[in-house]
LOSEPA-729442 format. One record per atom (N, C-alpha, C): residue number from 1; residue in three letters; atom name; x, y, z. Coordinates in pm, whole numbers, padded with zeros to 5 digits, always signed. Each point is the difference from the previous one (the first is absolute). Layout:
LOSEPA-729442
{NUM ALA CA {X Y Z}};
...
***
This chain:
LOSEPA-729442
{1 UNK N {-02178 -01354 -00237}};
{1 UNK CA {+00078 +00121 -00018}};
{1 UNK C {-00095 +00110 -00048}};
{2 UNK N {-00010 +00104 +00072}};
{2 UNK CA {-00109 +00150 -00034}};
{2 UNK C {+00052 +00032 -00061}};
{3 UNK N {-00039 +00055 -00117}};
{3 UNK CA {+00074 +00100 -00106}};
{3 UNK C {-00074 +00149 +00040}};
{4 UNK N {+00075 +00074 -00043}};
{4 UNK CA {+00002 +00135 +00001}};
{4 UNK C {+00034 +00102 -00111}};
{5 UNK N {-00101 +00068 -00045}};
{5 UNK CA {-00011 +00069 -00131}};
{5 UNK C {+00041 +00181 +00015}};
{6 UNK N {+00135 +00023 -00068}};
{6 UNK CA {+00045 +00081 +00065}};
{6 UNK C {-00118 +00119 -00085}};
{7 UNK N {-00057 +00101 +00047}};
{7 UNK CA {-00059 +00106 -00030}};
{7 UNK C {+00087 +00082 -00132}};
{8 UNK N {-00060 +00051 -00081}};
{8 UNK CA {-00028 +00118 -00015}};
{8 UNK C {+00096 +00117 +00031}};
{9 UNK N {-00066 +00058 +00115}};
{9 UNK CA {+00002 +00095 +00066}};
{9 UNK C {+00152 -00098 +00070}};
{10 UNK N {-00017 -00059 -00001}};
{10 UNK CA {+00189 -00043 +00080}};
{10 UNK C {+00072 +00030 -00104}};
{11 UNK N {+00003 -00068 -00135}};
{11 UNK CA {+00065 +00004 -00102}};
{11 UNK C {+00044 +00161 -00019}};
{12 UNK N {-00111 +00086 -00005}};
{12 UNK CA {+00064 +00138 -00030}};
{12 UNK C {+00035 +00060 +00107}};
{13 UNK N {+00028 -00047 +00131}};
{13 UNK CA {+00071 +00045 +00137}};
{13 UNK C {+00161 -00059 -00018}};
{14 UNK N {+00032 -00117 -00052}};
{14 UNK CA {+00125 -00028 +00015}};
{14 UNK C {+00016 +00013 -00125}};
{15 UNK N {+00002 +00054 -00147}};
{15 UNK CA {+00018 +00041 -00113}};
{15 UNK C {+00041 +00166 +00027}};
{16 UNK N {-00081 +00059 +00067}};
{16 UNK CA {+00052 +00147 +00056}};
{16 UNK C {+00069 +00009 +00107}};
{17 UNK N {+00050 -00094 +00078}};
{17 UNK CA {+00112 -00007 +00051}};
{17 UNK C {+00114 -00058 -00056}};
{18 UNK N {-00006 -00079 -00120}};
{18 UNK CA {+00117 +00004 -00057}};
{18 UNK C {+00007 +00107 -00149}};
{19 UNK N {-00064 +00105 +00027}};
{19 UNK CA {-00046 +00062 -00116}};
{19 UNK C {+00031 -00065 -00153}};
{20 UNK N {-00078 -00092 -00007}};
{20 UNK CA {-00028 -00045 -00094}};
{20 UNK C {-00122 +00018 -00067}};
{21 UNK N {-00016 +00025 -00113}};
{21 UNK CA {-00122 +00046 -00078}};
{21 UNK C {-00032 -00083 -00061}};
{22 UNK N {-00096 -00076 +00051}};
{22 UNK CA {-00095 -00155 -00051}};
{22 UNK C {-00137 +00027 -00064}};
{23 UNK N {-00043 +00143 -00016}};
{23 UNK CA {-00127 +00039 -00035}};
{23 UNK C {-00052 -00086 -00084}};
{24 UNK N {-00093 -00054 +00005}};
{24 UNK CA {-00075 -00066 -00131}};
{24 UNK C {-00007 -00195 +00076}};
{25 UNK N {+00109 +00026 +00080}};
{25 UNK CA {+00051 -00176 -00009}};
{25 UNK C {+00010 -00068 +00165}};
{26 UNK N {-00120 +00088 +00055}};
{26 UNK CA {-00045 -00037 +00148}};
{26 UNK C {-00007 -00160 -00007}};
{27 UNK N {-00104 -00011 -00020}};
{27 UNK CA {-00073 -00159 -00010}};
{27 UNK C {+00087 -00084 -00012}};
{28 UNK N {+00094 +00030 -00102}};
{28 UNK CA {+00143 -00095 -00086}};
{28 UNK C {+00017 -00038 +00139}};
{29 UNK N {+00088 +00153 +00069}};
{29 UNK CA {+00069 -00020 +00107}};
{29 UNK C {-00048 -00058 +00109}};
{30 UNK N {-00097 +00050 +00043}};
{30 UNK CA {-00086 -00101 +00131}};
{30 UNK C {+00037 -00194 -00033}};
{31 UNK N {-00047 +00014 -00150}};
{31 UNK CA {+00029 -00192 +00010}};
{31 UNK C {+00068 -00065 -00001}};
{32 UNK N {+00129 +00076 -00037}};
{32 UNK CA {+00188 -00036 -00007}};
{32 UNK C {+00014 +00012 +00103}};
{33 UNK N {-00042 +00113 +00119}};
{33 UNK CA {+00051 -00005 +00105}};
{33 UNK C {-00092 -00093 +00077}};
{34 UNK N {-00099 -00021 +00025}};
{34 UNK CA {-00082 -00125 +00095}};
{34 UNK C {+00043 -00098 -00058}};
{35 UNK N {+00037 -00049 -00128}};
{35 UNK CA {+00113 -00166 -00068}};
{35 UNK C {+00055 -00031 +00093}};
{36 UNK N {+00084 +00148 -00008}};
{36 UNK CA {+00147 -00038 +00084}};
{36 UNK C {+00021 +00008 +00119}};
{37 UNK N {-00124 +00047 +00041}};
{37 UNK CA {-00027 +00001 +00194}};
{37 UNK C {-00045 -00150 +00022}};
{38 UNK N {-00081 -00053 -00110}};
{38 UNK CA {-00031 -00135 +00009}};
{38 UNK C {+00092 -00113 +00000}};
{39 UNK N {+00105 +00087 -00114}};
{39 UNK CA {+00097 -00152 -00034}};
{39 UNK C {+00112 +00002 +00150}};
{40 UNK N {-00026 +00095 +00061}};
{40 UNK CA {+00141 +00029 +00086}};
{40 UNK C {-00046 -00082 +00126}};
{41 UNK N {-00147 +00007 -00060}};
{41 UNK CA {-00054 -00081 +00156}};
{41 UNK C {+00061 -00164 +00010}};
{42 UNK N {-00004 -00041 -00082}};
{42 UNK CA {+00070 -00107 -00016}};
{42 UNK C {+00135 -00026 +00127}};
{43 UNK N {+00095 +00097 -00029}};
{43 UNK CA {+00047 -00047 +00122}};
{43 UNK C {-00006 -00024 +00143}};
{44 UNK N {-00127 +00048 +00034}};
{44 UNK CA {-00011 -00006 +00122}};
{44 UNK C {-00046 -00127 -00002}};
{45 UNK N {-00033 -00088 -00052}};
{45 UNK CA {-00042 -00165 -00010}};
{45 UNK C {+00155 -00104 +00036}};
{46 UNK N {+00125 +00061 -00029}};
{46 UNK CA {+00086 -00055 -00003}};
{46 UNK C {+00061 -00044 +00085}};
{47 UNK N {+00043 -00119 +00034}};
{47 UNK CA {+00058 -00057 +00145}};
{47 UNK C {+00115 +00059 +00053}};
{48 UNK N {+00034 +00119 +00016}};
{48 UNK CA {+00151 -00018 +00039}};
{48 UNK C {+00056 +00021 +00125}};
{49 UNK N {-00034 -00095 +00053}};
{49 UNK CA {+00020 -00046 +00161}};
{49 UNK C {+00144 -00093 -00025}};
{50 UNK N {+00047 -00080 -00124}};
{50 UNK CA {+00106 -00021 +00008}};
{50 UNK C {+00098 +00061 -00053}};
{51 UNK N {-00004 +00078 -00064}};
{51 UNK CA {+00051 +00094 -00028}};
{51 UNK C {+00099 +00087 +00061}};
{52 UNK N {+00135 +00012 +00060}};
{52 UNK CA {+00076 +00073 +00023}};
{52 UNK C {+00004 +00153 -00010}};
{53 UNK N {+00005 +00070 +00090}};
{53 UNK CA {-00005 +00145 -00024}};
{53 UNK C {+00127 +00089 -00051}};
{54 UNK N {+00000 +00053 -00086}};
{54 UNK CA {+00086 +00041 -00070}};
{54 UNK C {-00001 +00188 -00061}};
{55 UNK N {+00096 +00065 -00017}};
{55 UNK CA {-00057 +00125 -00022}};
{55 UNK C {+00167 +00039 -00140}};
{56 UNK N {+00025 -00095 -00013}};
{56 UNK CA {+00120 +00032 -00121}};
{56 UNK C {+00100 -00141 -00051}};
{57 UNK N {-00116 -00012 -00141}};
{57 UNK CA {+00039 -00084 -00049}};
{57 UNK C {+00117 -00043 -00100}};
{58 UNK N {+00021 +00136 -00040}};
{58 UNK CA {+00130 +00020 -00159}};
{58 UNK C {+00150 -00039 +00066}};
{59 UNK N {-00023 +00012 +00192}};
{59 UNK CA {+00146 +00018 -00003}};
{59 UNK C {+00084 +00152 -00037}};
{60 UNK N {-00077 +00109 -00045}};
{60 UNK CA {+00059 +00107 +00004}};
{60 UNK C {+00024 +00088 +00102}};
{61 UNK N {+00120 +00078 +00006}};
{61 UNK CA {-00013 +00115 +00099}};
{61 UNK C {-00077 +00150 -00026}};
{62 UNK N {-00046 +00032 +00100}};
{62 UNK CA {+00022 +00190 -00065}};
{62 UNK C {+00086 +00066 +00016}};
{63 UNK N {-00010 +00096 -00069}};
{63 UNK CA {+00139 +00067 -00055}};
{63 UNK C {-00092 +00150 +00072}};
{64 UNK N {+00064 +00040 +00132}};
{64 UNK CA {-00045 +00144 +00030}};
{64 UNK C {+00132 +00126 -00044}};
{65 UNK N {-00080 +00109 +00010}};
{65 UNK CA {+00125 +00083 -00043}};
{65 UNK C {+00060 +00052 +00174}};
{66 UNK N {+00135 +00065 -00041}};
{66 UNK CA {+00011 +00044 +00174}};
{66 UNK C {-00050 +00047 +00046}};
{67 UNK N {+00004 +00048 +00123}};
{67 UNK CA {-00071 +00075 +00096}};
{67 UNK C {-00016 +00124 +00047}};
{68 UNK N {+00134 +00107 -00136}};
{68 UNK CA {+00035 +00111 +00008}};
{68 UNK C {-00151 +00090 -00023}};
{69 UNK N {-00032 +00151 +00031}};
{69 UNK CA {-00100 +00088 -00023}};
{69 UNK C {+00037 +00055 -00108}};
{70 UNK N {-00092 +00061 -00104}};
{70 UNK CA {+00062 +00057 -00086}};
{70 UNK C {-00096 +00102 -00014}};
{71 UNK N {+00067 +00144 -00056}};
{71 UNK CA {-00113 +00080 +00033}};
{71 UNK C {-00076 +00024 -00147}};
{72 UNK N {-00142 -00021 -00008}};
{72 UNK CA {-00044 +00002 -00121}};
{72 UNK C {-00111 +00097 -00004}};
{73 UNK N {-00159 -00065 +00000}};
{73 UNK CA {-00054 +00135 +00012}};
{73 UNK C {-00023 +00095 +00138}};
{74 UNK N {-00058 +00146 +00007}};
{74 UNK CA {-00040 +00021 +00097}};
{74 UNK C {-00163 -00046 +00036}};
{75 UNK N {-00026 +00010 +00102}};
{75 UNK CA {-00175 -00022 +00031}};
{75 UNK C {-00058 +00093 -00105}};
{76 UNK N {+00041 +00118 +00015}};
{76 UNK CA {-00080 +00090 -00039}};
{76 UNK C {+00017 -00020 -00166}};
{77 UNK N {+00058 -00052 -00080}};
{77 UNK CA {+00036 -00024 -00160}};
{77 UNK C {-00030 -00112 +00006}};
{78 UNK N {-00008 -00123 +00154}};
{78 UNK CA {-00096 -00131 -00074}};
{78 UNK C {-00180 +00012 -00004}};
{79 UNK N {-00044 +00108 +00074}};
{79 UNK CA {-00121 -00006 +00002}};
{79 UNK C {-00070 +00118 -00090}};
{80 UNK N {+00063 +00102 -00049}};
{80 UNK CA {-00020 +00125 -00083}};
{80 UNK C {-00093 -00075 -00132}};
{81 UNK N {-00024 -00139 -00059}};
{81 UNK CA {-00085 -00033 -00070}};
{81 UNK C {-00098 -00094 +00070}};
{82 UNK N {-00043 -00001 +00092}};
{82 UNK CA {-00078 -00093 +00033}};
{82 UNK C {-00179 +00048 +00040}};
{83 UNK N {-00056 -00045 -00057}};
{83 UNK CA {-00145 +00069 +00061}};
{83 UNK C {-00057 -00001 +00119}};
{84 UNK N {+00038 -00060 +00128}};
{84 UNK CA {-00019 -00001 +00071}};
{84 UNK C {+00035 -00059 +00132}};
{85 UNK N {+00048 +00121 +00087}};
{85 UNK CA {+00123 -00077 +00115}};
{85 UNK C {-00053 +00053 +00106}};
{86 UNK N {-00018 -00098 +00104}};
{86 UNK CA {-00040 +00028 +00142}};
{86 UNK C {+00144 +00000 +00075}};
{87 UNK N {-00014 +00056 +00099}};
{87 UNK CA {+00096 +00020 +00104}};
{87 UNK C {+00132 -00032 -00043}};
{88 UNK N {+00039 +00075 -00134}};
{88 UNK CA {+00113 -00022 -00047}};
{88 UNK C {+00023 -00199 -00084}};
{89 UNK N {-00089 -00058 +00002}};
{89 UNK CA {+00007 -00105 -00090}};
{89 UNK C {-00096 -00019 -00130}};
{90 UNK N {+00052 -00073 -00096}};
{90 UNK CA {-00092 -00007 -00123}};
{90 UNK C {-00127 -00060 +00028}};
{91 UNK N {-00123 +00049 +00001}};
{91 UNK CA {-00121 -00048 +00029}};
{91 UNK C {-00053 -00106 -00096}};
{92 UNK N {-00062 -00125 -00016}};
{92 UNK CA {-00013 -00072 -00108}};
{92 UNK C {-00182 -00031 +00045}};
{93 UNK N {-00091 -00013 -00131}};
{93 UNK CA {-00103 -00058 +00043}};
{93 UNK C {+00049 -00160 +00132}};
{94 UNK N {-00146 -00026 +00048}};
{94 UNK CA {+00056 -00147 +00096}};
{94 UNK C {-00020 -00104 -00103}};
{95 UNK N {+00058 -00110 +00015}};
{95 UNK CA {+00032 -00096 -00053}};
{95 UNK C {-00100 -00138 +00069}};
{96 UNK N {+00046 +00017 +00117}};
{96 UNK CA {-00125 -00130 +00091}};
{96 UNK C {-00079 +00025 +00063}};
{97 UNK N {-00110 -00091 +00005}};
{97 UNK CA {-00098 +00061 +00041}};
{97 UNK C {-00001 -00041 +00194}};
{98 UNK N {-00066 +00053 +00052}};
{98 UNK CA {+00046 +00025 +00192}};
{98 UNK C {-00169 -00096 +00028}};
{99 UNK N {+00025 -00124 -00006}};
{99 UNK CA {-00077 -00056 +00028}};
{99 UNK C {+00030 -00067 +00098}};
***
């Protein structure tokens, strides 16, 4: 199993995307997060070829609301705080990388 040591420079890329302010506590974070990239690896070792496929286990339903429109904001009063909107949508830094 390769391990992989998450950076640095990763740590303060997904810390400023969840704007979280970790200043001081890079390193911390890099080794909590490569742990747990490590410990997660674990499951991919796991047999589950017998295993039944399943996608809802509680037995619960969802509960949607109806299907009526209701009129709430306009475009122009949902986007009047946002820093930055292309072609009429909220622009967000990218998230994945286009590899």
């Amino acid at each position: 199993m390769d391990s992989r040591k998450i950076t640095i420079e990763e740590v303060k890329k997904i810390a400023q995307m969840s704007k979280l302010n970790i200043e001081g506590d890079e390193e911390k974070f890099s080794q909590l997060l490569s742990q747990t990239l490590e410990y997660i690896k674990i499951l991919d070792e796991l047999d589950t070829s017998k295993v039944s496929e399943t996608f809802q286990v509680t037995g619960l339903t969802n509960v949607y609301q109806d299907g009526s429109q209701k009129v709430t904001l306009s475009r122009e009063d949902a986007l009047k705080n946002v820093k930055e909107i292309i072609r009429n949508l909220v622009a967000t830094k990218g998230v994945f990388d286009r590899e």
